[in-house]
C-alpha positions in Angstrom: 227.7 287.3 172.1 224.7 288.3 174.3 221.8 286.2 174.2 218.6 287.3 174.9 216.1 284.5 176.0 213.0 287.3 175.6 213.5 287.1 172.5 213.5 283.4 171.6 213.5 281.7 175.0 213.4 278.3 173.2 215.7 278.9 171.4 217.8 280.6 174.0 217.4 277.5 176.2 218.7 275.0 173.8 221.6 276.9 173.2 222.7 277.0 176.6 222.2 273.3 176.7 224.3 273.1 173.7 227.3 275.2 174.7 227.2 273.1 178.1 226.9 270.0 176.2 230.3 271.7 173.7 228.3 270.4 171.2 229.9 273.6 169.4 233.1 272.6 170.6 235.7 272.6 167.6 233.2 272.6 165.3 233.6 274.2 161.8 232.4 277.3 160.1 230.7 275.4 157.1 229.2 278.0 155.2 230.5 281.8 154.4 228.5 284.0 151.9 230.1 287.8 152.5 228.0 290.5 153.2 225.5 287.9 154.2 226.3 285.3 156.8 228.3 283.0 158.5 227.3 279.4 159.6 228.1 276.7 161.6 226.0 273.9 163.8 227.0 270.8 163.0 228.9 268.4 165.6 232.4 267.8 164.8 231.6 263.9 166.1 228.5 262.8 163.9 227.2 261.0 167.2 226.5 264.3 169.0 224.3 265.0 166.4 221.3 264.1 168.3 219.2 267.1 169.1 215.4 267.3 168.8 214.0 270.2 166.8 212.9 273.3 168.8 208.9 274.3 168.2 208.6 277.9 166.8 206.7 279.7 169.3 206.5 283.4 168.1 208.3 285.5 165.2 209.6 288.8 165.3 209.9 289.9 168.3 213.9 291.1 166.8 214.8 291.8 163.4 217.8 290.3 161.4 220.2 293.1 162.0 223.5 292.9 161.4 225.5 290.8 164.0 222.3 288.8 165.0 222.4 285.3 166.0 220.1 283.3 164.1 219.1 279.7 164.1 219.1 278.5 160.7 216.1 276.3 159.4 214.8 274.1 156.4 211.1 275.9 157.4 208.5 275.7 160.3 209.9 273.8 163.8 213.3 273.0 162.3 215.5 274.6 164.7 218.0 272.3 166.1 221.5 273.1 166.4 222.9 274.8 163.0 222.9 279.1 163.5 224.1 281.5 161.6 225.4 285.3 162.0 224.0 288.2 160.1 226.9 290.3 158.0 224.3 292.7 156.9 221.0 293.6 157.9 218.9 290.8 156.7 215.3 291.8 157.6 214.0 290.0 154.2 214.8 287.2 156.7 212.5 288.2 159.1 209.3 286.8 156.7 210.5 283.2 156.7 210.2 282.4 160.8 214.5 283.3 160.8 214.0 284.8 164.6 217.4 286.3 166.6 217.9 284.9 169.9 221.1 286.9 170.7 223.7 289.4 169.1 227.6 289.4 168.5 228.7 292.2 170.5 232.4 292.3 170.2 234.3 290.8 167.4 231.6 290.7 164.3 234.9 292.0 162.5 237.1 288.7 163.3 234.0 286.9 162.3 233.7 288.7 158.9 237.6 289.1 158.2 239.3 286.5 160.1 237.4 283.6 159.1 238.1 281.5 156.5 236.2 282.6 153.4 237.3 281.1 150.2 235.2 277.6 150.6 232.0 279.8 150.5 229.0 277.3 150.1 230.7 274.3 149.4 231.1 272.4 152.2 228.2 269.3 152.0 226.1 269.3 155.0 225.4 265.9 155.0 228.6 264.9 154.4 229.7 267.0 157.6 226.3 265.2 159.8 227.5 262.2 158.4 232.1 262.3 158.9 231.8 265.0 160.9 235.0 267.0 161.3 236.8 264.5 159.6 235.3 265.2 156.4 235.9 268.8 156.4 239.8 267.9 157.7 239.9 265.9 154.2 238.4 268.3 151.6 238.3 271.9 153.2 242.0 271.9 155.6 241.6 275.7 156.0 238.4 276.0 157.4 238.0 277.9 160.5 236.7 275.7 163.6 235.5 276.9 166.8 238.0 275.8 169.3 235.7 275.9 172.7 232.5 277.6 173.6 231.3 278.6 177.0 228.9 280.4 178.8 230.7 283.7 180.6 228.2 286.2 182.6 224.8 286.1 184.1 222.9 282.7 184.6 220.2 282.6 182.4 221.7 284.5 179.9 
């Protein structure tokens, strides 16, 4: 992935502090809607759930492309940690304050073919803010996880 903080430099910023923080670190890929998108964002510990919501500052500067990196939301300054990659080119998104703050540039395919599908939408978020990974262990055993993230490349992405 290549994050762009022009675009979203909030948004960019808390992800860097996320990744350094492994808050994404073996967390689980929660939500899969094909030809749509693919979520995750949500600690595998519930305590690392602790993240203050990021202020939208301006909307589309990018549109929702395919292979865009999204932060999902439940409306205005609701950005925390959960994001979301676009399968298909999503610009109906763009209306709703859904603004890219980076792009999956190699491996969209392992993303879209490799990871584990069949759950689709079922996976409870609360469930997974409140169990954490442990819940998902329990009801969904195949789900795909992130193993580690990390920052690679220039500072400041």
């Amino acid at each position: 992935m290549q994050i762009n903080s022009a675009w979203a430099p909030l948004g960019a910023a808390q992800f860097k502090q996320l990744i350094e923080d492994k808050f994404y670190d073996n967390a689980g890929f929660f939500r899969y809607v094909p030809k749509f998108v693919v979520q995750w964002g949500i600690a595998a510990d519930p305590k690392n759930n602790k993240y203050t919501d990021i202020k939208d500052v301006k909307w589309g500067v990018v549109s929702n492309t395919v292979g865009t990196l999204v932060y999902a939301s439940a409306g205005n300054n609701t950005r925390t940690t959960q994001l979301f990659v676009n399968f298909a080119n999503n610009s109906f998104l763009d209306k709703f304050g859904f603004t890219p703050f980076g792009k999956v540039t190699a491996g969209l395919d392992i993303l879209q073919n490799k990871t584990y599908a069949a759950y689709g939408e079922a996976p409870d978020q609360d469930k997974i803010y409140a169990e954490g990974d442990a819940y998902l262990k329990r009801e969904f055993p195949l789900i795909t996880h992130i193993k580690k993230a990390s920052l690679v490349g220039r500072p400041g992405c």
